[in-house]
N, CA, C and O of each residue as an XYZ file, in Angstrom:
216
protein
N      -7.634     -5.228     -3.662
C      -8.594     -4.939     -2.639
C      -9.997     -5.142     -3.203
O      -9.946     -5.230     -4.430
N     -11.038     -5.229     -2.789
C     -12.358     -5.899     -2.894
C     -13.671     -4.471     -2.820
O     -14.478     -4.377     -1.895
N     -13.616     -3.713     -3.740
C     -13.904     -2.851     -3.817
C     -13.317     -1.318     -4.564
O     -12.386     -1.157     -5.353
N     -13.801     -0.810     -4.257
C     -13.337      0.865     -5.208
C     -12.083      1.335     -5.023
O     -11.757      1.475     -3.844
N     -11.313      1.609     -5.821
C     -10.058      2.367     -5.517
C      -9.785      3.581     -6.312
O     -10.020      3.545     -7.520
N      -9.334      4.609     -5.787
C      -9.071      6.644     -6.085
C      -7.640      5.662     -6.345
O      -6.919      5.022     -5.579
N      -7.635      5.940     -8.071
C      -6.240      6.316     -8.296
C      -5.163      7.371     -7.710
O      -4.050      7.378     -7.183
N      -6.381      8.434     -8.211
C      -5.452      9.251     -7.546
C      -4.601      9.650     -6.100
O      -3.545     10.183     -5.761
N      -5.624      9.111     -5.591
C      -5.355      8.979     -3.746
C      -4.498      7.974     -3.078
O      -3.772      7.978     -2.084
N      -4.925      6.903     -4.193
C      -4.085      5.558     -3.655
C      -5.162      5.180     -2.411
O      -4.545      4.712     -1.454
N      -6.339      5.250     -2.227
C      -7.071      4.766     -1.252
C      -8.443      3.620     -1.475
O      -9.092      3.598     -2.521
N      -8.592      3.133     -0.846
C     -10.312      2.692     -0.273
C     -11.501      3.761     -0.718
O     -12.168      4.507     -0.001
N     -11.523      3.630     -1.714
C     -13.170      4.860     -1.813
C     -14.418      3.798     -1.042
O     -15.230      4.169     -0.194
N     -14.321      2.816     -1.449
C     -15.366      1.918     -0.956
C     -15.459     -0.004     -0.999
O     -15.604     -0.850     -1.882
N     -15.299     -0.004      0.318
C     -15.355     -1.747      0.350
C     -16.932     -1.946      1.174
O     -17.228     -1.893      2.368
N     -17.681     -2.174      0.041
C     -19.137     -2.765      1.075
C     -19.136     -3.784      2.303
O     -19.697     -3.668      3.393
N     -18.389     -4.752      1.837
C     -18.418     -6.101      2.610
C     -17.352     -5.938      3.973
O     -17.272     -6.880      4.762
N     -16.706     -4.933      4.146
C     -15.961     -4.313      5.391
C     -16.601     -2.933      5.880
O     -16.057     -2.439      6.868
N     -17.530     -2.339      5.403
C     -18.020     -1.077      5.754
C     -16.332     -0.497      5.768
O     -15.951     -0.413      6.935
N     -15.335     -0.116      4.842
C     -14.558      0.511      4.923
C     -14.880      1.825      4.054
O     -15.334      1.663      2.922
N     -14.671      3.053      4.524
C     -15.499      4.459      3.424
C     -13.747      5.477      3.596
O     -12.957      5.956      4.410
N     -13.921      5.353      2.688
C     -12.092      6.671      2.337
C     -11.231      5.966      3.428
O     -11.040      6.833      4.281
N     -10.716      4.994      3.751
C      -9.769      4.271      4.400
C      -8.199      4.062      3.327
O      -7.815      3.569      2.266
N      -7.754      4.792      4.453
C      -6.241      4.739      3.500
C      -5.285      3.794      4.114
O      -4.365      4.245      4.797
N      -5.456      2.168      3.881
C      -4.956      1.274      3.889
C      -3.519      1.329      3.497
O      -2.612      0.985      4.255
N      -3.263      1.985      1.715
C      -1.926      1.947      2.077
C      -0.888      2.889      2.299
O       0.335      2.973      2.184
N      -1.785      3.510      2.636
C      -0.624      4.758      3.550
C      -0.410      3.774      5.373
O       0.492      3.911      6.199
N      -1.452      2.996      5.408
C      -0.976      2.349      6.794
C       0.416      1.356      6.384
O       1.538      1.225      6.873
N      -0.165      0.874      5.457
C       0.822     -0.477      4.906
C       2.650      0.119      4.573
O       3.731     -0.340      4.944
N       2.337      1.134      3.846
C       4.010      1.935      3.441
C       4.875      2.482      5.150
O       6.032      2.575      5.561
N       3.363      2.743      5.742
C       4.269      3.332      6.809
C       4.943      1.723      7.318
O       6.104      1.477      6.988
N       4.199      0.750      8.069
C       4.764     -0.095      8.806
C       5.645     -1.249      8.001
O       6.431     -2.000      8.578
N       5.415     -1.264      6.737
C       6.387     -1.710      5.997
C       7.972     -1.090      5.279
O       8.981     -1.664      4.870
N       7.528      0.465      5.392
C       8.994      0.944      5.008
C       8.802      1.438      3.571
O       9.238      2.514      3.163
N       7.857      0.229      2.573
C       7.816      0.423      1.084
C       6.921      1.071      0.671
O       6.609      1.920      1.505
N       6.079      1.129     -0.583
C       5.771      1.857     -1.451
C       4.990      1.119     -1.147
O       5.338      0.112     -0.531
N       3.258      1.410     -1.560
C       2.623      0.674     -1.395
C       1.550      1.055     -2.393
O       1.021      2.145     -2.175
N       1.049      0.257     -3.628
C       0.030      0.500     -4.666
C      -1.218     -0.417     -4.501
O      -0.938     -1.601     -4.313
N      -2.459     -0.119     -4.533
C      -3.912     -0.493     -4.553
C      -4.081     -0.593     -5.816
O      -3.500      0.191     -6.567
N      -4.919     -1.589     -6.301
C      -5.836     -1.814     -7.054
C      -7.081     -2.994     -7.111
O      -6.709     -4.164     -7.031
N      -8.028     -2.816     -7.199
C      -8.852     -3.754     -7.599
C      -8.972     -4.933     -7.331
O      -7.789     -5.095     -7.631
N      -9.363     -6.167     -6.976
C      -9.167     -7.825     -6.951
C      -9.128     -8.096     -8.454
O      -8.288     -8.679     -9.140
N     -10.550     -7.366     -8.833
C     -10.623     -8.081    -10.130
C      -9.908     -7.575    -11.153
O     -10.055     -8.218    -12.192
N      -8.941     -6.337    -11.250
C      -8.282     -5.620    -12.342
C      -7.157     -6.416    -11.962
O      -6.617     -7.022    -12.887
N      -6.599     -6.580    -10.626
C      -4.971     -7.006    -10.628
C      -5.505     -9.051    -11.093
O      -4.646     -9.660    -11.730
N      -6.482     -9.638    -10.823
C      -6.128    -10.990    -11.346
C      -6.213    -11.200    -12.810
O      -5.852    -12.194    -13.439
N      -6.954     -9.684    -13.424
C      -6.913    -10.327    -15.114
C      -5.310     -9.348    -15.714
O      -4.791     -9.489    -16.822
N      -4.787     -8.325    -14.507
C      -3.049     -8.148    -15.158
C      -2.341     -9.826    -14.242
O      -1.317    -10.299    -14.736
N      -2.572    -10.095    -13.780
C      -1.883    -11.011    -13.361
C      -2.169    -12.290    -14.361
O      -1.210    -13.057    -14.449
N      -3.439    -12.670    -15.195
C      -3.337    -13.347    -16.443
C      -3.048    -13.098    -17.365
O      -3.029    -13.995    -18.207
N      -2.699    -11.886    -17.702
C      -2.053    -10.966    -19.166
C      -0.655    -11.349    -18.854
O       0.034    -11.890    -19.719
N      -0.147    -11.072    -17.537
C       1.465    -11.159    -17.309
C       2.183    -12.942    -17.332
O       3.354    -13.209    -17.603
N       1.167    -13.881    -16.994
C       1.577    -14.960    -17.492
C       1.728    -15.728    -18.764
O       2.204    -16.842    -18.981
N       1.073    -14.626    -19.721
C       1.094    -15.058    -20.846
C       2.260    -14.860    -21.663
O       2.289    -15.298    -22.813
């Protein structure tokens, strides 16, 4: 996600470029999907996603 994320919450603390403020995206996402649903970062998950191809 493109902006701040509460570990602890699993939420949206802050996306500037959507005016999104404490939006709990994936508590929407687990419900209508069924699964588990984890947040993090754009830019933290593409540099684990270059650690994991290595």
């Amino acid at each position: 996600m493109p902006g701040r994320v509460d570990q602890k919450t699993n939420q949206m603390v802050l996306v500037p470029n959507m005016r999104w403020l404490n939006f709990d995206v994936s508590g929407i996402l687990s419900r209508r999907l069924g699964l588990g649903v984890e947040l993090e970062n754009d830019a933290n998950a593409c540099l684990l996603s270059e650690l994991s191809v290595r």
